[in-house]
C-alpha positions in Angstrom: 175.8 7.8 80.2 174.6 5.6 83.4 175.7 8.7 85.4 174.0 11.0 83.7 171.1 8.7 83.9 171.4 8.5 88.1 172.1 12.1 88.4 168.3 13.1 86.4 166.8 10.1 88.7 168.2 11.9 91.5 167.0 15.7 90.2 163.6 14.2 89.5 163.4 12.8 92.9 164.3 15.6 94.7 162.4 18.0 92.8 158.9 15.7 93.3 159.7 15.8 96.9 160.4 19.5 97.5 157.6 21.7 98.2 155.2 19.9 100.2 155.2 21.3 103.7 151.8 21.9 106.1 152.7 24.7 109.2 150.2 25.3 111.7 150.8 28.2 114.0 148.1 29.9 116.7 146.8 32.7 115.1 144.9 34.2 118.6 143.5 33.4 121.6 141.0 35.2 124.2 140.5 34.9 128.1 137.1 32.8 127.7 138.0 28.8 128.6 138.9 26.6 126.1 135.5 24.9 125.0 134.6 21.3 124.1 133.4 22.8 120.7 135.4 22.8 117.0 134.8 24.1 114.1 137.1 24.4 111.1 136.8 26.0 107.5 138.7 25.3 104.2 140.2 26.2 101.0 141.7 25.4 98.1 143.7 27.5 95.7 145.2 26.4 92.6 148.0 27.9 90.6 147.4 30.8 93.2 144.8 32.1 91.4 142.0 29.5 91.1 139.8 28.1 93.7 137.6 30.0 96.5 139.0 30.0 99.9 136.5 30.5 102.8 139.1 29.2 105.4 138.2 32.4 107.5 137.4 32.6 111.4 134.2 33.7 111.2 133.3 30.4 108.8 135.3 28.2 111.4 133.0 29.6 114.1 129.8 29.4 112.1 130.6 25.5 111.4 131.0 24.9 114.8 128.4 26.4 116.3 130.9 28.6 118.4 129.6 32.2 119.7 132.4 32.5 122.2 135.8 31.9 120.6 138.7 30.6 122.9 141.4 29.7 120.3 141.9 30.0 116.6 144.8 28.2 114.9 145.7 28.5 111.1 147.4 25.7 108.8 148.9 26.3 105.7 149.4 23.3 103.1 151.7 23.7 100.1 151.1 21.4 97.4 153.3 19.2 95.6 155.5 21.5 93.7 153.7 24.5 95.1 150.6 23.8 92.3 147.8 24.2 95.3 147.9 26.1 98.3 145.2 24.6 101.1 144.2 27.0 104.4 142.2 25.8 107.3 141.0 28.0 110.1 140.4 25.2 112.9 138.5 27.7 116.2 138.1 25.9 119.6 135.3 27.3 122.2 131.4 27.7 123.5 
């Protein structure tokens, strides 16, 4: 019975712990020089079909005040258990 008991623990455990995971990966860049400007835009989808997402470039660019886009890099942030999904657009430039 006490094994039993340590082997659920150990199930539960591990299946609480898997599926969290963030990846950020460059999306694009152009030739104009990197700029000393931000901006970054986020989302939120639950159950992957609930939630509005306006992680977008454009929206990145817009919240930083960026005309001239140098680099764009995307992260993607599973939830715990793969409940949520979170994006962010995160644009460097002038």
């Amino acid at each position: 019975m006490k094994k039993l008991i340590a082997v659920m623990a150990l199930v539960a455990v591990c299946f609480f712990a898997v599926g969290c995971a963030s990846i950020t990966s460059p999306v694009g860049a152009t030739t104009n020089p990197v700029g000393s400007k931000v901006g970054q835009a986020s989302g939120k989808v639950w159950f992957g079909a609930f939630g509005r997402a306006d992680a977008g470039i454009q929206a990145a660019a817009s919240n930083g005040g960026i005309k001239n886009i140098s680099t764009i890099d995307y992260t993607t942030k599973l939830g715990l258990l793969g409940l949520w999904v979170e994006y962010e657009a995160t644009v460097t430039g002038e």
